[in-house]
VMD Tcl script that builds the backbone (N, CA, C; Angstrom):
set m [mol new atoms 321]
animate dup $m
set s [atomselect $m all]
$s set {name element resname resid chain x y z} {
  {N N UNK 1 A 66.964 -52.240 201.938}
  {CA C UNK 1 A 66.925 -52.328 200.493}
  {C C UNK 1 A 68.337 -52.488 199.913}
  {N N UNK 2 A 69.258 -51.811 200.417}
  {CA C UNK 2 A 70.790 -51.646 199.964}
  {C C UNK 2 A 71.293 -53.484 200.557}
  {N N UNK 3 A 70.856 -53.114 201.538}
  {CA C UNK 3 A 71.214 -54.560 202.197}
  {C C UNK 3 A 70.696 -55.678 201.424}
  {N N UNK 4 A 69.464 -55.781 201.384}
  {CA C UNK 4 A 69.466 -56.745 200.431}
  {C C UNK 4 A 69.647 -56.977 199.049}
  {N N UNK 5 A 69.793 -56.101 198.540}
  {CA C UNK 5 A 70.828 -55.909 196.991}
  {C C UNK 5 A 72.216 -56.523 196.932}
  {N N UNK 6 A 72.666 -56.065 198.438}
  {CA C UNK 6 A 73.981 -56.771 198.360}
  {C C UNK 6 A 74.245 -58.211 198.482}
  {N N UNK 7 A 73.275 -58.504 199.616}
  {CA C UNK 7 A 73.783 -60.206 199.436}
  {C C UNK 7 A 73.103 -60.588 198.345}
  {N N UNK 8 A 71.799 -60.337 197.320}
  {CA C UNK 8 A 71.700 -61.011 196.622}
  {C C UNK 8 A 72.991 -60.808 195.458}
  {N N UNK 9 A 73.409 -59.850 195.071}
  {CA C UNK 9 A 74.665 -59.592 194.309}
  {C C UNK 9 A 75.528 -60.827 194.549}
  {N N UNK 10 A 75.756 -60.715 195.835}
  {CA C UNK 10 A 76.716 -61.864 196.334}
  {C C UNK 10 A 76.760 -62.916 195.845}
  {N N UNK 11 A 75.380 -63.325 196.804}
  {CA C UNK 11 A 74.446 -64.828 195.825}
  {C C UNK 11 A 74.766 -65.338 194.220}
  {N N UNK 12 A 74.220 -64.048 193.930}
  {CA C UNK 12 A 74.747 -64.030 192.115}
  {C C UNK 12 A 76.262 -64.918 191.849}
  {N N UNK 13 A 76.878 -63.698 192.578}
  {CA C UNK 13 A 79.106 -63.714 192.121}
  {C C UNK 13 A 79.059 -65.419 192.349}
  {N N UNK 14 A 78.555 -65.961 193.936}
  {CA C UNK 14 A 78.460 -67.305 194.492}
  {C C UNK 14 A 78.095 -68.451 193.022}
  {N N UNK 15 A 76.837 -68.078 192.384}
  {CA C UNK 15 A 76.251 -69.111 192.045}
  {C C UNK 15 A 76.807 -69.218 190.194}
  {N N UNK 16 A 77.612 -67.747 189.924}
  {CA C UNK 16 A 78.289 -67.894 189.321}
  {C C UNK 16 A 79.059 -68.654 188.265}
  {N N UNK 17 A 80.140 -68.645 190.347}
  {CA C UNK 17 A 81.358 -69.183 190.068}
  {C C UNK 17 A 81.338 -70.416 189.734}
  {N N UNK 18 A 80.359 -70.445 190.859}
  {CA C UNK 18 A 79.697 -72.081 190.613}
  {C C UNK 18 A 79.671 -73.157 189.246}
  {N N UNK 19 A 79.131 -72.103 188.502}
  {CA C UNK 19 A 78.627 -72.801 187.319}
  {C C UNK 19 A 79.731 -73.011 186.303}
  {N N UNK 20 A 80.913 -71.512 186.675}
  {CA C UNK 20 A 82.463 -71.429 185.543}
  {C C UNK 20 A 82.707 -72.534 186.440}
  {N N UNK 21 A 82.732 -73.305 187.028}
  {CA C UNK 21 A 84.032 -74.031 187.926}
  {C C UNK 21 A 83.036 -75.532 187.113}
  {N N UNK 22 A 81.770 -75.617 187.345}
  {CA C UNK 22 A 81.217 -77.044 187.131}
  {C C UNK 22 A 81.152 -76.866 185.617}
  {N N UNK 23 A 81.056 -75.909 184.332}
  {CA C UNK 23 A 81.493 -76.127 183.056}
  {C C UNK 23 A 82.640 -75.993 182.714}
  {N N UNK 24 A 83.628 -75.741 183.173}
  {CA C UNK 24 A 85.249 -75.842 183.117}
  {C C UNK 24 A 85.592 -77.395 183.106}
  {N N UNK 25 A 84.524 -78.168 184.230}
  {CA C UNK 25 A 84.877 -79.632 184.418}
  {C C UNK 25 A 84.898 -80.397 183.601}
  {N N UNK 26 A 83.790 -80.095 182.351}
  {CA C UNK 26 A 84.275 -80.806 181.914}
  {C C UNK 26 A 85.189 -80.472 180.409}
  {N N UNK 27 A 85.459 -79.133 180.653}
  {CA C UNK 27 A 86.561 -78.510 179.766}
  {C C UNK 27 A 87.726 -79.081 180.174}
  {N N UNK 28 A 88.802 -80.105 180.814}
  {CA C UNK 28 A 89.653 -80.783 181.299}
  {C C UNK 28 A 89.849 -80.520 183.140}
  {N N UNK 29 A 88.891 -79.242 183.011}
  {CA C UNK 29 A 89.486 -78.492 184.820}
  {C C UNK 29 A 88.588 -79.476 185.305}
  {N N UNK 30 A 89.585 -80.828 186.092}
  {CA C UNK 30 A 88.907 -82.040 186.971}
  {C C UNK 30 A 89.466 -81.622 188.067}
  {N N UNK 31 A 89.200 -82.675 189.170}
  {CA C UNK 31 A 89.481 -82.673 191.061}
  {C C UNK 31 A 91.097 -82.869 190.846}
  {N N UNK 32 A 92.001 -83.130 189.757}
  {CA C UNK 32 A 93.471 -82.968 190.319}
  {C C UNK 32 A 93.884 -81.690 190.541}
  {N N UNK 33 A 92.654 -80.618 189.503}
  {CA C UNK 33 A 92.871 -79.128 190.438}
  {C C UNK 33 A 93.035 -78.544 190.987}
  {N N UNK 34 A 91.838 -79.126 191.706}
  {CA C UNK 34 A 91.044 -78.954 193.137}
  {C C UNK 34 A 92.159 -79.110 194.030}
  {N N UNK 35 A 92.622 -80.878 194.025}
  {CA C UNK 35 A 93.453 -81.064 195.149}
  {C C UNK 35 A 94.928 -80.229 194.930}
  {N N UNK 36 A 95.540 -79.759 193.570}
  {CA C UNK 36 A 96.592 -78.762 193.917}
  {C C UNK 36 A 96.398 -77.678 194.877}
  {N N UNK 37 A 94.931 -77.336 194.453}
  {CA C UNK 37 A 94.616 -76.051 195.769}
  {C C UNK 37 A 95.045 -75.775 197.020}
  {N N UNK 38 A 94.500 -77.509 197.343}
  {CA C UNK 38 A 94.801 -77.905 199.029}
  {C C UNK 38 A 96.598 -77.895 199.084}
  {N N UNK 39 A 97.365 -78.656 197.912}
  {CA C UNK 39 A 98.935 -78.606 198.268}
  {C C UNK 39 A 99.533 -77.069 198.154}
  {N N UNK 40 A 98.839 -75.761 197.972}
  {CA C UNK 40 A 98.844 -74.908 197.911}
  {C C UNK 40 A 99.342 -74.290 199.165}
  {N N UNK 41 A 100.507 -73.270 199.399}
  {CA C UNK 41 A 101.312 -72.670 200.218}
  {C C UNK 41 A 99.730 -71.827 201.192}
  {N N UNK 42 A 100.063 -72.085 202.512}
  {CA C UNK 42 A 98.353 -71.748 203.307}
  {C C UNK 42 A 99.029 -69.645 203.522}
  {N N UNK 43 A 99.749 -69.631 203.213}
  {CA C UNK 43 A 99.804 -68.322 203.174}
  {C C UNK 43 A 99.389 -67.511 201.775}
  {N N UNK 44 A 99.627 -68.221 201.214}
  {CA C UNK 44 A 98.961 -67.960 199.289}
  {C C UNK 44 A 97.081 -67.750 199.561}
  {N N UNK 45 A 96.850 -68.272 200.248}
  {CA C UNK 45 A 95.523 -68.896 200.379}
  {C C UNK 45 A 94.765 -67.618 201.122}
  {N N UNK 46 A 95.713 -67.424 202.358}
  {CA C UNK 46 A 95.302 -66.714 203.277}
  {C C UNK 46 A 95.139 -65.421 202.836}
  {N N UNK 47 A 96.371 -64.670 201.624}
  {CA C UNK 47 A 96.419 -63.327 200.953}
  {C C UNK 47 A 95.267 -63.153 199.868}
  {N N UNK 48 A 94.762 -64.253 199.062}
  {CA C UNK 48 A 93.994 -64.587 198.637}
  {C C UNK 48 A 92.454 -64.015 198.986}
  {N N UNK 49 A 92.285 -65.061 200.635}
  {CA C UNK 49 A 91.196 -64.620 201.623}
  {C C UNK 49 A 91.139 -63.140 201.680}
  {N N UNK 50 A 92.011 -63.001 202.098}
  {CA C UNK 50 A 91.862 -61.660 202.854}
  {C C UNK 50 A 91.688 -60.293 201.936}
  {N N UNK 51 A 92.148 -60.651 200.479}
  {CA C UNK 51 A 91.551 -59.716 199.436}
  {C C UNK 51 A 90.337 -59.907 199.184}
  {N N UNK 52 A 89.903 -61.073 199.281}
  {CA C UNK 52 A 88.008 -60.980 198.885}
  {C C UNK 52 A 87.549 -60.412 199.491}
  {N N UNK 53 A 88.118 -60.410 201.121}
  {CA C UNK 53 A 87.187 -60.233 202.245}
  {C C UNK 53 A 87.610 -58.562 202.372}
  {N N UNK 54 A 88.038 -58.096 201.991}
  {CA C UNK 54 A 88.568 -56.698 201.530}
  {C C UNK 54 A 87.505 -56.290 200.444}
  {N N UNK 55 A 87.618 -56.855 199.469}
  {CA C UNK 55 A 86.863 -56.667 198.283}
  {C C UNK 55 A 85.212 -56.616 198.457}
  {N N UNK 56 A 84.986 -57.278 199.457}
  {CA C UNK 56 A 83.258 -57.351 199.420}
  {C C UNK 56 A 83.322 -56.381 200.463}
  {N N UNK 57 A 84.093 -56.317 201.405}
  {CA C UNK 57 A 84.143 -54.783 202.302}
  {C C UNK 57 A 83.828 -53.340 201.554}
  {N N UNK 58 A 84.795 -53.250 200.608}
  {CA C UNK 58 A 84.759 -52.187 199.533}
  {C C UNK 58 A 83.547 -52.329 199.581}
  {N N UNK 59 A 83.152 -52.937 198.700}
  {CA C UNK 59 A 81.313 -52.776 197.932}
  {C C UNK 59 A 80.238 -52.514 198.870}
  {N N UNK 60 A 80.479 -53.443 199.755}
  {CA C UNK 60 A 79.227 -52.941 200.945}
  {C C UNK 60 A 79.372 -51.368 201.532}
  {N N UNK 61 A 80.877 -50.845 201.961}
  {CA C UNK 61 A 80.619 -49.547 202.581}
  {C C UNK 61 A 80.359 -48.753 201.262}
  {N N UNK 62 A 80.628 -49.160 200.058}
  {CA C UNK 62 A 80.910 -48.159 198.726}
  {C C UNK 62 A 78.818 -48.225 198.576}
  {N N UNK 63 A 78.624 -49.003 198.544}
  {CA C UNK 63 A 77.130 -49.455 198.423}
  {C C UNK 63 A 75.723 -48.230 199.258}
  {N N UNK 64 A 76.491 -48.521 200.553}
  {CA C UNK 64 A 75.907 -47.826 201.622}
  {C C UNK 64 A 76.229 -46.371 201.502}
  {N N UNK 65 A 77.393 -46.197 201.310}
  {CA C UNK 65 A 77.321 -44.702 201.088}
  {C C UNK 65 A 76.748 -44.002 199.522}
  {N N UNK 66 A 76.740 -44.622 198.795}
  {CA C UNK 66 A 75.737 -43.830 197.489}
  {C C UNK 66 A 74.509 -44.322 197.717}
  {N N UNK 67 A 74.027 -45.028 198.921}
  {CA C UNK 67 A 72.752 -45.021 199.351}
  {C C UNK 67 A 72.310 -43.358 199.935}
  {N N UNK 68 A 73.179 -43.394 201.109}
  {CA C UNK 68 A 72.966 -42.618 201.828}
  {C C UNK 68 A 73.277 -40.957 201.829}
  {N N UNK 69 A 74.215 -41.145 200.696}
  {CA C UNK 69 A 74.826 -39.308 200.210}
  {C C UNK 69 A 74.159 -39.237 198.731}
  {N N UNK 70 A 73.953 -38.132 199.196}
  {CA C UNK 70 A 73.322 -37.322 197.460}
  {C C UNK 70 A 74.224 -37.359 196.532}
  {N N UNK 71 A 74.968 -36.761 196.814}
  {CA C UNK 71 A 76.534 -36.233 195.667}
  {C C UNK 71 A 77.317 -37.368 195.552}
  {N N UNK 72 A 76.460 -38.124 193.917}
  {CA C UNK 72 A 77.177 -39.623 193.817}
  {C C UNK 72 A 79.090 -38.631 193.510}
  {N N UNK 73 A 79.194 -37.298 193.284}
  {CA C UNK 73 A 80.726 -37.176 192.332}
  {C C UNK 73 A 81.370 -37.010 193.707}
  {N N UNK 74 A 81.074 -37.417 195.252}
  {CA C UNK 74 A 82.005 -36.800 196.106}
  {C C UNK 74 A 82.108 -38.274 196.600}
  {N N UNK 75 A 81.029 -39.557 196.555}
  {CA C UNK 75 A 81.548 -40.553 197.095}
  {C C UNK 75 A 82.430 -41.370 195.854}
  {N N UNK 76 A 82.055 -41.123 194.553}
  {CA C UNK 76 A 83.245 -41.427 193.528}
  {C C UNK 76 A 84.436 -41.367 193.844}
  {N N UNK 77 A 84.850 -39.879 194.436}
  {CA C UNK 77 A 86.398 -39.314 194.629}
  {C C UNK 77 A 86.621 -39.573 195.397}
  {N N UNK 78 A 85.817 -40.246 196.334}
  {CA C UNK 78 A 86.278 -40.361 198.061}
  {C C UNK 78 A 86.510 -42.206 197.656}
  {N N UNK 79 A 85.747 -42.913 197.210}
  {CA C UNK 79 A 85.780 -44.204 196.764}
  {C C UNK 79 A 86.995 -44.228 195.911}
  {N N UNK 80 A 87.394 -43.832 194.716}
  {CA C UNK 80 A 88.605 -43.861 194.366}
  {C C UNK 80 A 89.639 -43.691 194.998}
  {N N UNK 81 A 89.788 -42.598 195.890}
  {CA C UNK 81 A 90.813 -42.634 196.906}
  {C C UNK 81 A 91.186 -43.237 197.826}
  {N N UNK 82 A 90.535 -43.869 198.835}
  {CA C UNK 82 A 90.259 -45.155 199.722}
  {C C UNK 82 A 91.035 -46.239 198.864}
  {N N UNK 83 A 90.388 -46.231 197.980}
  {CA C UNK 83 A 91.002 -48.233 196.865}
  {C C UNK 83 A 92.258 -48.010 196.704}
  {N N UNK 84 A 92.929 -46.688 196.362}
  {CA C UNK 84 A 94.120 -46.431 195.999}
  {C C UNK 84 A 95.288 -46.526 197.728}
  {N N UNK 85 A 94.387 -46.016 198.597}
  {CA C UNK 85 A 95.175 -46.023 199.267}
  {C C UNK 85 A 95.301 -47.286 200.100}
  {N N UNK 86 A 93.903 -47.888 200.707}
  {CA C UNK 86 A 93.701 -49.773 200.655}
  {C C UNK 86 A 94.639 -50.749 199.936}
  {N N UNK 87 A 95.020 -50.286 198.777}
  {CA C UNK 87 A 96.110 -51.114 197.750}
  {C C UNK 87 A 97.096 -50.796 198.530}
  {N N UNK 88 A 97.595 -49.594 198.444}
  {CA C UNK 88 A 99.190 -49.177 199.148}
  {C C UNK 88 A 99.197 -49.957 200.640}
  {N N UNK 89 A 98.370 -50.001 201.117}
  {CA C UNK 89 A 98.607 -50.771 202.199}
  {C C UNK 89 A 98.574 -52.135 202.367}
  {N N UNK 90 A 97.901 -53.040 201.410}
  {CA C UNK 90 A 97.707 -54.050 201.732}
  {C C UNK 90 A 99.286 -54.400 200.983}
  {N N UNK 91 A 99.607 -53.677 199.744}
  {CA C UNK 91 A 101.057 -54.370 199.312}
  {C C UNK 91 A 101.909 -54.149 200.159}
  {N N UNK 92 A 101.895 -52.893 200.840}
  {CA C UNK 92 A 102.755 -52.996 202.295}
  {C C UNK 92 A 102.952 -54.095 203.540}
  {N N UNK 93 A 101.752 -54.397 203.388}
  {CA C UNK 93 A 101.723 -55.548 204.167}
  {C C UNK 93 A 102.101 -57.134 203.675}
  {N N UNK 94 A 101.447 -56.993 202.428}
  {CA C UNK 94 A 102.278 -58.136 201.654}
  {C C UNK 94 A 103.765 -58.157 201.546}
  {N N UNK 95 A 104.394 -56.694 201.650}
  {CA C UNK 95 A 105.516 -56.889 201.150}
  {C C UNK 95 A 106.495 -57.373 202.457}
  {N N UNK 96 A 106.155 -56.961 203.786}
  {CA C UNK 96 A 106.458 -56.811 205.146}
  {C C UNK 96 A 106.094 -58.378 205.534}
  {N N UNK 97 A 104.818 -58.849 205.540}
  {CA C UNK 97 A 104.669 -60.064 206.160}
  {C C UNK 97 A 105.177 -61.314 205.461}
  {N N UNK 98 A 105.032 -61.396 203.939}
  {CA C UNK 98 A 105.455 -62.785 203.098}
  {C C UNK 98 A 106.517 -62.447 202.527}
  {N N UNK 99 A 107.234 -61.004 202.309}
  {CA C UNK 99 A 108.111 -60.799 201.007}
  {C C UNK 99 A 107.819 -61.157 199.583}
  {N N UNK 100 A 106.623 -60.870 199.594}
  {CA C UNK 100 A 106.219 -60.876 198.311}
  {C C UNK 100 A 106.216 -59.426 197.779}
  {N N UNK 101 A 106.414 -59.223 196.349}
  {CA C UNK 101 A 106.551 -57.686 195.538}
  {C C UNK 101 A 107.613 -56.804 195.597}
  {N N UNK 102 A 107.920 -55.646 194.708}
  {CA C UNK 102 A 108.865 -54.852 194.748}
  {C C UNK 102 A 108.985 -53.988 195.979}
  {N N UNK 103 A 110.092 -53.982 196.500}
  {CA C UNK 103 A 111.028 -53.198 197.342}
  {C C UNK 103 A 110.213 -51.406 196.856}
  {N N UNK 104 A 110.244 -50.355 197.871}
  {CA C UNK 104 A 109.847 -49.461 198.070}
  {C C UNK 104 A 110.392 -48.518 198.486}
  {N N UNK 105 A 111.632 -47.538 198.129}
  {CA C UNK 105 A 112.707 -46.725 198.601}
  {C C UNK 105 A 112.247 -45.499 198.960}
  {N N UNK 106 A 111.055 -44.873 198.074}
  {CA C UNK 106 A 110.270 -43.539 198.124}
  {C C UNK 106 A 109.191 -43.413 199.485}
  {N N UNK 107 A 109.029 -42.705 200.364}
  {CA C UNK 107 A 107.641 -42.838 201.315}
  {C C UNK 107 A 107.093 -40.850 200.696}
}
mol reanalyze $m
mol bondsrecalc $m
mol representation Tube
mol addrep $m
């Protein structure tokens, strides 16, 4: 049941975007867009990826566990804390692998 809530959610975000991207078109957003995308730095792309794929991670374990625990106020605090600390790491890693973001003197 959780499971399938989620991909249809998905489905949803999917069919969406879909529709902002094909009425944007003809708001001036045409294929010279598109193809900047592709001249687009593949590491831009890749940090990009790898936050969605982070991001729909979040939701599915966040999903499954207020399935499965009673006490929505302990997976709240436990879910807030995770994202906070998921961030600190992924800018760590951003900051370490591309040099992208502010310098970090405090641990």
């Amino acid at each position: 049941d959780v499971l399938r809530f989620f991909v249809l959610s998905r489905v949803g975000t999917l069919l969406s975007c879909i529709l902002v991207v094909l009425t944007r078109c003809s708001e001036g957003f045409g294929p010279s867009h598109f193809r900047s995308l592709i001249k687009c730095d593949l590491k831009y792309l890749l940090i990009a990826l790898l936050g969605e794929i982070l991001s729909v991670s979040g939701v599915l374990i966040v999903m499954f566990s207020y399935a499965s625990f009673s006490e929505a106020a302990v997976c709240n605090a436990a879910e807030g804390g995770m994202q906070q600390l998921l961030n600190l790491i992924l800018a760590l890693a951003i900051r370490n692998c591309v040099g992208m973001g502010r310098q970090v003197d405090d641990f």
